[in-house]
C-alpha positions as CSV (number, residue, x, y, z in Angstrom):
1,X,-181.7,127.4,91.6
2,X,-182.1,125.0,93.6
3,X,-179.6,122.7,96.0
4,X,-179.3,118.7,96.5
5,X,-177.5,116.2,98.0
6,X,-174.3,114.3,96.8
7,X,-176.1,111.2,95.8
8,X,-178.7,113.4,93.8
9,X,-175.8,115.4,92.4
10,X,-173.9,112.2,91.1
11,X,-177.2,111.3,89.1
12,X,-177.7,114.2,87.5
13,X,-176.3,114.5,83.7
14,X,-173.4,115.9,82.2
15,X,-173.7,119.4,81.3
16,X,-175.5,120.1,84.7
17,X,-174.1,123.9,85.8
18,X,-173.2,124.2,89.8
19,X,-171.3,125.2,93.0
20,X,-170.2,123.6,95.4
21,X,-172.0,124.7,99.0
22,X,-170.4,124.9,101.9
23,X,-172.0,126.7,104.8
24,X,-174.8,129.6,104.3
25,X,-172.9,132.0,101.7
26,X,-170.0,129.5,101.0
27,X,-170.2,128.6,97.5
28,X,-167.2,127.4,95.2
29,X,-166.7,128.5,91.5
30,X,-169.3,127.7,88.9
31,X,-168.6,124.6,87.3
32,X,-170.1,122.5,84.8
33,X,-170.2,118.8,85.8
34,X,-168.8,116.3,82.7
35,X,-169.2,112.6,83.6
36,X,-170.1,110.6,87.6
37,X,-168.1,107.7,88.2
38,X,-169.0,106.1,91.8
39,X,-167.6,107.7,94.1
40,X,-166.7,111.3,92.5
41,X,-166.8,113.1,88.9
42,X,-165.0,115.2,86.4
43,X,-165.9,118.9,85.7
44,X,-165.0,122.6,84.1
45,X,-164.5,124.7,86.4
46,X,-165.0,128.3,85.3
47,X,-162.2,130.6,85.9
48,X,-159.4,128.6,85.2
49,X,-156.0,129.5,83.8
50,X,-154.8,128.2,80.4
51,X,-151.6,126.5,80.3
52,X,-150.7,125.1,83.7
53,X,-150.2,121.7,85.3
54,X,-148.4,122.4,88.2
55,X,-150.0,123.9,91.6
56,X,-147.0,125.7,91.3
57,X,-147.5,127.2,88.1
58,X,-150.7,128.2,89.1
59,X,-149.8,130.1,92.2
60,X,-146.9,132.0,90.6
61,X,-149.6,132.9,87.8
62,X,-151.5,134.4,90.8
63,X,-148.3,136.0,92.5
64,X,-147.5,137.6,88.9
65,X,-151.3,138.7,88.8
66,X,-151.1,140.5,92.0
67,X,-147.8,142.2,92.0
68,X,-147.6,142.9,88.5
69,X,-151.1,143.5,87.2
70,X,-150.2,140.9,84.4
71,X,-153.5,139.1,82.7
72,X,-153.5,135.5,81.7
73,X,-156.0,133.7,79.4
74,X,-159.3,132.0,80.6
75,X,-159.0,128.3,79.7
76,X,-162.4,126.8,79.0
77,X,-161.5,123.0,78.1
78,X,-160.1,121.9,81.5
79,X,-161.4,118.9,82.4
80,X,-160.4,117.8,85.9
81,X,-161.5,115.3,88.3
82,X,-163.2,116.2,91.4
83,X,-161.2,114.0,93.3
84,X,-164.0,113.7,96.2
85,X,-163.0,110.0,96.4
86,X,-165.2,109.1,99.7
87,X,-168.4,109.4,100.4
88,X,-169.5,112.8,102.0
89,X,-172.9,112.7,102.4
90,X,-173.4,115.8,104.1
91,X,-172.1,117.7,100.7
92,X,-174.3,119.7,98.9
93,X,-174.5,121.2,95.3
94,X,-176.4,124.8,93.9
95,X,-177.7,123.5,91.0
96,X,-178.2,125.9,88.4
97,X,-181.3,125.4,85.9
98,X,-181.5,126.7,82.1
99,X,-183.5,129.9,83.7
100,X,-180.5,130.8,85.5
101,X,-178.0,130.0,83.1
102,X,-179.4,132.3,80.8
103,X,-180.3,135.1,83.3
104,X,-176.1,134.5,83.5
105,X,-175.5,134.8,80.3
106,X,-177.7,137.9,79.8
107,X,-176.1,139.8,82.0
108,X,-172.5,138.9,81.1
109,X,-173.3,140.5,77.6
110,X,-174.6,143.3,79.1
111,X,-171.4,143.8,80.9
112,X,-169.8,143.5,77.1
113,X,-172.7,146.1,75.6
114,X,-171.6,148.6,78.6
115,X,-167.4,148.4,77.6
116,X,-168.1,149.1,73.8
């Protein structure tokens, strides 16, 4: 792992795995980063709901979730814009390398091999 800069982070290629930083512990979900334009870029953000467009939608999904223990499925084709649309320079990225990404993987199957 290692973290960069904004204007590093817009560089690198599509496919790249990250978080957000923010502070010493503050990271944001794992996302995988699609296209840069200039000023911002699209991504997958892992974790996200299927099926919902509105903010609204999502946060009685979440409401539903707590109160009533119900389960909705993990959507992994939403693509959405960043929408960091002005420069922030002092941002910064945990970039995730091919090492790490399949040091994730492995231990997400093992999490499978220990519920069978």
């Amino acid at each position: 792992m290692r973290i960069v800069n904004r204007k590093t982070f817009i560089a690198l290629p599509s496919g790249t795995v990250y978080a957000k930083c923010s502070g010493i512990d503050g990271l944001g979900a794992i996302a995988i980063k699609r296209h840069s334009f200039d000023n911002d870029w699209d991504c997958m953000e892992i974790g996200t709901f299927d099926d919902w467009d509105e903010t609204l939608e999502l946060f009685d999904k979440v409401e539903r979730m707590k109160a009533k223990g119900e389960s909705f499925p993990l959507r992994l084709d939403s693509i959405e814009r960043d929408g960091l649309f002005e420069s922030e320079d002092d941002c910064s990225f945990m970039i995730y390398d091919n090492t790490d990404v399949k040091k994730i993987i492995k231990k997400l199957k093992e999490t499978l091999t220990s519920k069978s």
